[in-house]
C-alpha positions in Angstrom: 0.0 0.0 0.0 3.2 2.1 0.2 4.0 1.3 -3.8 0.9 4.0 -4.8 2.2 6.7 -2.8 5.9 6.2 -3.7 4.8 6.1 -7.4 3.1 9.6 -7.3 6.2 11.3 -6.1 8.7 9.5 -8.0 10.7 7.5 -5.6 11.4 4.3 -6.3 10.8 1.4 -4.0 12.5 -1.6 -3.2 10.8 -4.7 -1.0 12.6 -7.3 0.3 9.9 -10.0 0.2 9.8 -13.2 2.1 8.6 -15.3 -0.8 7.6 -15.1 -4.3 4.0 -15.2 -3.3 3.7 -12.1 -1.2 1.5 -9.0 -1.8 4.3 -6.8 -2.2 5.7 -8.9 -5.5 2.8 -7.7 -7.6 3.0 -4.1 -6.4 6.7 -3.6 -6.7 8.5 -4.1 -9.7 11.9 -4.7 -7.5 11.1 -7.1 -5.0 13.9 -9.7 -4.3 13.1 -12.7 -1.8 15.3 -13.0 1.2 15.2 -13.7 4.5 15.1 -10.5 6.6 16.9 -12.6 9.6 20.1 -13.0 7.8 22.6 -10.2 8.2 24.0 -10.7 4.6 20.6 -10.7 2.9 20.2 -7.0 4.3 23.3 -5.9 3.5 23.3 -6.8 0.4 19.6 -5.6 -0.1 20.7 -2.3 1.5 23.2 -1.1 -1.0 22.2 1.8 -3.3 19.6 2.4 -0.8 18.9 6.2 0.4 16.9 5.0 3.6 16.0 1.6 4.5 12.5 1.3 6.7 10.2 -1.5 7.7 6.4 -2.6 7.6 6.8 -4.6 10.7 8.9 -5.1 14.0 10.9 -8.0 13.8 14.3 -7.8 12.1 16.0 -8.6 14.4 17.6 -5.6 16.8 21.7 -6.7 16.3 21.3 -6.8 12.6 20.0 -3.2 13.0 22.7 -2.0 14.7 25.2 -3.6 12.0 23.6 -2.3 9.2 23.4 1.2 10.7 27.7 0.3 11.6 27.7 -0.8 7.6 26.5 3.2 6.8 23.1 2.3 5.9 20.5 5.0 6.6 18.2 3.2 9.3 14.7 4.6 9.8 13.9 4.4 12.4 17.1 3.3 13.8 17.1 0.6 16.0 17.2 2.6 19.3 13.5 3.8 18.5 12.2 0.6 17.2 13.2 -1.5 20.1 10.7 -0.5 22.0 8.1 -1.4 19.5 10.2 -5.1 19.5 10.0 -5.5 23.4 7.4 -5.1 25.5 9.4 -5.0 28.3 11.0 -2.1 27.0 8.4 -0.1 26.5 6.4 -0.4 29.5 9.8 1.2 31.2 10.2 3.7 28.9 6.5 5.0 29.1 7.1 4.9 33.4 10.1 7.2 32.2 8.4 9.8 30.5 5.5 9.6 33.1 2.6 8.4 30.6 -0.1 6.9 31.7 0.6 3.3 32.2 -1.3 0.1 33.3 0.2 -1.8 36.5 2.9 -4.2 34.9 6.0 -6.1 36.0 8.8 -8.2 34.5 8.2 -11.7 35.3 10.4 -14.5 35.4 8.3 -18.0 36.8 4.6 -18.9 38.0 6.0 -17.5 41.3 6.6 -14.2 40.3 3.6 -14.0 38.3 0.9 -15.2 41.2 2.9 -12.4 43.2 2.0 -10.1 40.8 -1.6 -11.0 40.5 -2.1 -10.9 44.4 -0.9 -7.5 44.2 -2.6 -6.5 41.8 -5.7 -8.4 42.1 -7.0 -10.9 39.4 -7.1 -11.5 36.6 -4.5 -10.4 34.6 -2.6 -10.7 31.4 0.4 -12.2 30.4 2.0 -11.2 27.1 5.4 -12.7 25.3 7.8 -9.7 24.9 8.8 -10.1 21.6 6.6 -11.8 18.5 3.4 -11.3 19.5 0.8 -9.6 17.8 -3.4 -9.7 16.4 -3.9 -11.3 20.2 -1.0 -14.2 19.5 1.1 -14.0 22.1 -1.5 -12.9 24.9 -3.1 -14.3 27.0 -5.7 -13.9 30.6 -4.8 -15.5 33.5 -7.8 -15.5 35.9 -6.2 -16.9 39.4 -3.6 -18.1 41.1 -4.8 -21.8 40.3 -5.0 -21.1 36.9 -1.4 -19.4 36.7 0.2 -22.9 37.3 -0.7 -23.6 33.2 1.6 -21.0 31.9 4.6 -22.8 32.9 5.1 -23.9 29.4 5.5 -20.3 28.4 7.9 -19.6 31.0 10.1 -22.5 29.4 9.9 -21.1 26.0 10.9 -17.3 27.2 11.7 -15.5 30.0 11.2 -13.4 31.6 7.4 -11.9 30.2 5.4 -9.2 31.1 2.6 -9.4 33.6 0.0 -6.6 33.4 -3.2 -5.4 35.2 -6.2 -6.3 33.3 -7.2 -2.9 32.6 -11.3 -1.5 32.8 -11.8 0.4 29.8 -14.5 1.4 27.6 -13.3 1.7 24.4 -9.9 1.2 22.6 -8.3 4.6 20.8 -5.2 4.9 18.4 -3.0 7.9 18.4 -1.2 8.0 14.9 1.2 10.8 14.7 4.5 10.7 12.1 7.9 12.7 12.6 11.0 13.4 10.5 14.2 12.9 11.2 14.4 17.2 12.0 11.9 16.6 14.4 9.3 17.7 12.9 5.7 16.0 13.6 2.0 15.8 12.7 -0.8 13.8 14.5 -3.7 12.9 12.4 -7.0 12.7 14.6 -7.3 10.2 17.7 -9.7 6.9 16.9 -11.8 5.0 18.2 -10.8 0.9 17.2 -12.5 -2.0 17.8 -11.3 -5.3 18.2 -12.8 -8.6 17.6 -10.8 -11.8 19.0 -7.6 -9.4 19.0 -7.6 -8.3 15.9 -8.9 -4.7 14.6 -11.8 -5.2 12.8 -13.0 -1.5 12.9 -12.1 1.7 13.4 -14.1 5.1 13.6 -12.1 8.3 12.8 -12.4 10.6 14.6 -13.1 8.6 17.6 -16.9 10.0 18.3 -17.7 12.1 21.9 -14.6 11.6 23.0 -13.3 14.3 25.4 -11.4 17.3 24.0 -9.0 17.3 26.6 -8.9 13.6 26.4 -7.9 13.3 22.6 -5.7 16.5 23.2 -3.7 14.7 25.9 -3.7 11.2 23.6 -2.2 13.0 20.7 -0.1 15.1 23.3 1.5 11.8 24.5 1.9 10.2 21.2 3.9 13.1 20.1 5.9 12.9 23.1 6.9 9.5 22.8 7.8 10.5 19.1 10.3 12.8 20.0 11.2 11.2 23.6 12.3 8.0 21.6 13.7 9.3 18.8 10.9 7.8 16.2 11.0 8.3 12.4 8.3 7.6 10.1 4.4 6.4 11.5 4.0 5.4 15.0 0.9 4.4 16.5 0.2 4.6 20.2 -2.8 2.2 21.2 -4.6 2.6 24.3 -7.4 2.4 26.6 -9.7 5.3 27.1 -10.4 4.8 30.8 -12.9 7.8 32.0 -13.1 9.5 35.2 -9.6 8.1 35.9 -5.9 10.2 35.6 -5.5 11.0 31.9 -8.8 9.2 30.6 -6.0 6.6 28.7 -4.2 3.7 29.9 -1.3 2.9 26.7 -1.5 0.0 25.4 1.2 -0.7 22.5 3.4 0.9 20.0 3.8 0.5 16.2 6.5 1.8 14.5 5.2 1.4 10.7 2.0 2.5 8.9 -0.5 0.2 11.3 -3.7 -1.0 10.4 -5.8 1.5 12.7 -4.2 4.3 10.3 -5.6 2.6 6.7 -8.4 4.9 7.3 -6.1 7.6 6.5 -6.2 6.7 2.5 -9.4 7.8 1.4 -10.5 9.7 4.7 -7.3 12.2 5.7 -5.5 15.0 3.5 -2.3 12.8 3.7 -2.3 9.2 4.1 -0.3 7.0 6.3 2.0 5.7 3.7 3.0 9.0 1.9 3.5 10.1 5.6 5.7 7.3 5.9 7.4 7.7 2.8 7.9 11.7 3.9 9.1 11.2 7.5 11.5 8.8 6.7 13.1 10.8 3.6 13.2 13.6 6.3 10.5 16.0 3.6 8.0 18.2 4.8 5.1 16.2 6.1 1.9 16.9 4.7 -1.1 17.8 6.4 -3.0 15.6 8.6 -7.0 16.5 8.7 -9.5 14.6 8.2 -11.3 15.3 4.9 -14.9 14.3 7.1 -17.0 14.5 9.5 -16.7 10.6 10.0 -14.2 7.7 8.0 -15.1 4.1 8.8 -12.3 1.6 8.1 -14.0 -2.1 8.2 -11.3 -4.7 7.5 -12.2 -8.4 6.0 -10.6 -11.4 6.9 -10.6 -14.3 5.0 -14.0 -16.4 5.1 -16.2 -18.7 2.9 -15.6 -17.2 -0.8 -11.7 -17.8 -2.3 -12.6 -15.9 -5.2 -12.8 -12.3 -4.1 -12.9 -10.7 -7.6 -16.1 -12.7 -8.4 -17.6 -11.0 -5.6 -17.0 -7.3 -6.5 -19.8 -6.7 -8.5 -22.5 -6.9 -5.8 -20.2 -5.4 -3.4 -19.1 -2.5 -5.5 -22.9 -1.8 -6.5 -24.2 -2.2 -2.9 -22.1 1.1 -2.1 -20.6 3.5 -4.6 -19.3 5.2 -2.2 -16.9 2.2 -0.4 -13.2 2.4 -1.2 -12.1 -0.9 -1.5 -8.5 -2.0 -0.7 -7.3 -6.0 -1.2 -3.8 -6.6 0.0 -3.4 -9.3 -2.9 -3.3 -12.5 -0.1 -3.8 -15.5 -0.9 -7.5 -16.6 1.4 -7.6 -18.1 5.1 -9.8 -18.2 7.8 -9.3 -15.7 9.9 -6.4 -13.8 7.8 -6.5 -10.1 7.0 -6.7 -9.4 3.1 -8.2 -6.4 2.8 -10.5 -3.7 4.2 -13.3 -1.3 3.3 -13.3 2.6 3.6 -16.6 4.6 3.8 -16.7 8.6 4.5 -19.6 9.9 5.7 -21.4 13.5 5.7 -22.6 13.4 9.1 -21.0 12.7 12.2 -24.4 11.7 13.4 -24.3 9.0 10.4 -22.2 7.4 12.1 -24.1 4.1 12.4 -25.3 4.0 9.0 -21.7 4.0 7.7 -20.9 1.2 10.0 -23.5 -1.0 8.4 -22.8 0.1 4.8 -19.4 -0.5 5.5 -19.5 -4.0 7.0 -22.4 -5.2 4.4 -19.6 -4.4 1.6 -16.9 -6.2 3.4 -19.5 -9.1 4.0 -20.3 -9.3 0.8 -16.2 -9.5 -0.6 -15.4 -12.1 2.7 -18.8 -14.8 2.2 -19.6 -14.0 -1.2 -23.0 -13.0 -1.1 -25.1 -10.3 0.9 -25.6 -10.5 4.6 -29.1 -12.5 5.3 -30.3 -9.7 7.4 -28.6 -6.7 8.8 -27.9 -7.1 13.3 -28.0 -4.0 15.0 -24.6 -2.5 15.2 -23.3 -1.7 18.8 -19.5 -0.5 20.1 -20.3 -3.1 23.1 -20.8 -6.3 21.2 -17.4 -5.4 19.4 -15.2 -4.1 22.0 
């Protein structure tokens, strides 16, 4: 989804795919397959590159560093992106800068996590520092009893991080970008929801949410930004907890266009991925507002149909309107290959461009219409 952008300003991009069958094959005409966990691989891929970036967290930190010793133009370099690598990391840096955090600890056995849950109180949630993400890698532990069955994850890494299972009403993203300068934008706090642990809407701008509440959520995204030295996209997940400190507990960081910002393409002046492309090429960023009152994204996981394209007529027709966006994967239960944008008018149309949204996606995932349209609620999702 990068290739579009870079095309319209005349860079030229350069993906380093991990097989022939990827998405990014068909959208890039330079797309050698390597494996991103060899050291030589990079190299090699890195020469004749002005900046090298990333559209996920887990090349591995030491290559980073070497490539970055080898000359190469890291962005961002691998003391920013850490933190979106390790957990453990970033829960300490976020007590640094004095952000709103939820109750957490390193933990390195079932004895140090039951101490942690009787503190805390129970349940809570264990996470895998490293590799986790879409809800792999997490899990809830609801006792003390029921702690004793995570010893198998102890055996396979150590230590993890053991977290308060936070109260929360809603889940927001804070997407800002930033430049090597230092310069930054944030593009409007919103609202996600997430089914099974993995995003399967999101509502921009997040709806009656708190002025000083989004102000302070962008406020800290920003911060981190700058606090961590972070180049190109980062989103800041978190918890929107009212009545309590900041209204926000942070969740996680992403350090790459992220899938809560894909609403940006059709629904913001500048999308995520030219924002990308402009932050880490340290050019002016462009500007951030929204272009509506309301921009559903509603993504589509694989499902019942394997041929997507057949479906497109009916789903195209049910909604003129609907941008669609298919990421060119091949289709299985449960995977993400593509999503749905829909602008709205009103903010008050809110709901409406929920359901159009979703009965376009349903169509493209089964095949055929929904048999009859549920009411649509933020509770049922959350």
């Amino acid at each position: 989804m990068m290739a579009p952008a870079a095309t319209a300003l005349g860079f030229e991009l350069r993906v380093l795919a991990e097989g022939d069958d990827v998405s990014a094959v068909s959208a890039v005409s330079t797309s050698p397959v390597g494996d991103y966990k060899d050291l030589q691989t990079l190299l090699d891929f890195s020469k004749g590159l002005d900046v090298m970036t990333f559209d996920h967290e887990h090349v591995p930190t030491t290559h980073l560093r070497a490539l970055q010793d080898a000359g190469v133009n890291i962005q961002p370099g691998p003391d920013a992106l850490v933190h979106a690598q390790d957990k453990l990391v970033m829960r300490a840096a976020i007590d640094r800068l004095e952000l709103p955090n939820p109750a957490w600890a390193s933990v390195d056995d079932v004895q140090a996590l039951v101490r942690f849950g009787d503190e805390t109180g129970w349940p809570v949630v264990l996470k895998t520092p490293r590799g986790g993400y879409d809800g792999k890698g997490v899990r809830i532990v609801a006792s003390a009893e029921e702690a004793a069955d995570t010893a198998d994850w102890f055996a396979s890494m150590s230590p993890l991080l053991a977290e308060a299972k936070v109260e929360f009403s809603r889940e927001l993203s804070a997407l800002v970008a930033r430049t090597p300068d230092g310069e930054a934008r944030a593009w409007p706090v919103v609202h996600t929801i997430q089914v099974d642990g993995v995003c399967d809407e999101v509502i921009a701008p997040a709806q009656d949410i708190p002025v000083e509440v989004a102000a302070a959520a962008e406020d800290a995204a920003l911060r981190i930004a700058a606090e961590l030295g972070v180049t190109g996209v980062l989103a800041v997940e978190m918890f929107e907890t009212p009545g309590s400190g900041a209204g926000f507990l942070i969740n996680e960081l992403a350090m790459r266009p992220h899938n809560t910002g894909h609403w940006t393409q059709d629904g913001a002046v500048t999308s995520q991925f030219e924002q990308h492309l402009r932050a880490v090429l340290n050019l002016p960023l462009g500007a951030t507002d929204a272009l509506a009152p309301v921009t559903v994204m509603k993504n589509f996981l694989g499902g019942d149909n394997q041929d997507l394209y057949a479906a497109f007529p009916q789903a195209l027709a049910s909604e003129p309107a609907a941008k669609v966006h298919c990421y060119g994967k091949s289709v299985r239960p449960g995977r993400k290959i593509g999503h749905v944008n829909l602008v709205g008018s009103s903010a008050v149309d809110v709901d409406s461009v929920r359901r159009r949204a979703g009965i376009v996606a349903g169509i493209i995932r089964d095949g055929r219409a929904p048999a009859e349209e549920a009411p649509l609620t933020f509770e049922e999702n959350a």
